[in-house]
matplotlib code that plots the C-alpha trace (Angstrom):
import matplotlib.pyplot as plt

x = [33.3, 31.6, 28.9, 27.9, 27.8, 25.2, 23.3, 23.5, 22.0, 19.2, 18.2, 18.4, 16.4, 13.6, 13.9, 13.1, 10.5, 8.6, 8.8, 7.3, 4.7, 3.8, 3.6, 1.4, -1.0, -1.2, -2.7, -5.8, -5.6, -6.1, -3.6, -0.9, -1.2, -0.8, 1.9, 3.9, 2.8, 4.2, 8.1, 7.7, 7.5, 10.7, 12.8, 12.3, 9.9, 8.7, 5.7, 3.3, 3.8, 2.9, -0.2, -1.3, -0.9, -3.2, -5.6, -6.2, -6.0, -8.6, -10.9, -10.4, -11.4, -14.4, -15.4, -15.2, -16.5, -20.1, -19.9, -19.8, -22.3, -24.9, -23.9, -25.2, -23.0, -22.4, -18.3, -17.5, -19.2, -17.1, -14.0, -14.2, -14.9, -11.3, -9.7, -11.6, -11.1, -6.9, -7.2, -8.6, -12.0, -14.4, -16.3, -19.4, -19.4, -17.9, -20.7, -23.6, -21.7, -22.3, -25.8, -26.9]
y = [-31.2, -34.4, -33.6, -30.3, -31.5, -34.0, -30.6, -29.1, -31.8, -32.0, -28.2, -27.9, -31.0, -29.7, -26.8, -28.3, -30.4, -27.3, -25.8, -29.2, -29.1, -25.6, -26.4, -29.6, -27.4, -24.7, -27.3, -28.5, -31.7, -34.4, -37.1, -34.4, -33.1, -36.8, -37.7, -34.6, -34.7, -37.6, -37.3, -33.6, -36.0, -37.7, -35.1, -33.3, -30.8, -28.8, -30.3, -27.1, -27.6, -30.6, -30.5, -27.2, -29.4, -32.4, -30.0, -28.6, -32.4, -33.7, -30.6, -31.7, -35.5, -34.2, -32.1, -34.7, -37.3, -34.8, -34.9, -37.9, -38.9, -36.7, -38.7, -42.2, -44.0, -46.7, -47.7, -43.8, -43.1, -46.5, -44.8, -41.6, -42.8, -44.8, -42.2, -39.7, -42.1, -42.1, -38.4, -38.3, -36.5, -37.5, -40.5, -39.4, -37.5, -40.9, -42.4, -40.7, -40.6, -44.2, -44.2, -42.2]
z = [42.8, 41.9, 44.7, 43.1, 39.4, 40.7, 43.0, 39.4, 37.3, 40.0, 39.9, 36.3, 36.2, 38.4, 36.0, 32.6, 34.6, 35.8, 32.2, 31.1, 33.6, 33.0, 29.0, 29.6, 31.8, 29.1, 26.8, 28.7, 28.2, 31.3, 30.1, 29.4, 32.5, 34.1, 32.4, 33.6, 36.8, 37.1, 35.3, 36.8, 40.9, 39.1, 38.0, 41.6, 40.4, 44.1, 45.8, 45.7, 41.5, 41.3, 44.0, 41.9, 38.6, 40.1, 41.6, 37.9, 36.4, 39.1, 37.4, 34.2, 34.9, 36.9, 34.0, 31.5, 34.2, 34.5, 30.6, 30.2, 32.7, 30.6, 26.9, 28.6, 27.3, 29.8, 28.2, 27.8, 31.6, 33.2, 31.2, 32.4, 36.2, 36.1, 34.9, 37.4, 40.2, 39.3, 39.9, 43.1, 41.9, 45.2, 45.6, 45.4, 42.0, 40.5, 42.3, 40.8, 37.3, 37.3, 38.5, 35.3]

ax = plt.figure().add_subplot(projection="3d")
ax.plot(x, y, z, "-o")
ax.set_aspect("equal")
plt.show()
């Protein structure tokens, strides 16, 4: 009995993490996207999810990274490389981000 309350708890855990997921992707936004990628990789959330979710995030960052590059701002450029970097966009886009 105890065994499958816990089985339970778990699947409707990986539930309300996918719904969270799928509502943090709806909005867009990179740090959103993070954050539930990451609680989603706690709560048990499936593997294929979460890679789809990190895929889209590592978009976003490089996006905003190429954006950024193009403002020459050398704080918002570093910023946006760190955060780019944390999202496994490549080495060589955060590489000539920085040389801009």
């Amino acid at each position: 009995r105890a065994a499958s309350m816990r089985e339970a708890q778990g699947l409707a855990d990986a539930v309300r993490g996918t719904n969270s997921l799928l509502a943090a992707m709806a909005t867009g936004d990179a740090a959103t996207i993070e954050r539930a990628c990451n609680l989603a990789e706690l709560a048990g959330v499936s593997t294929s999810a979460v890679s789809t979710a990190r895929q889209s995030l590592r978009q976003l960052r490089e996006a905003s990274l190429l954006t950024a590059a193009l403002s020459s701002d050398p704080e918002d450029i570093e910023r946006h490389c760190r955060a780019a970097a944390r999202s496994g966009v490549g080495e060589a886009v955060i590489d000539s981000a920085m040389r801009r």
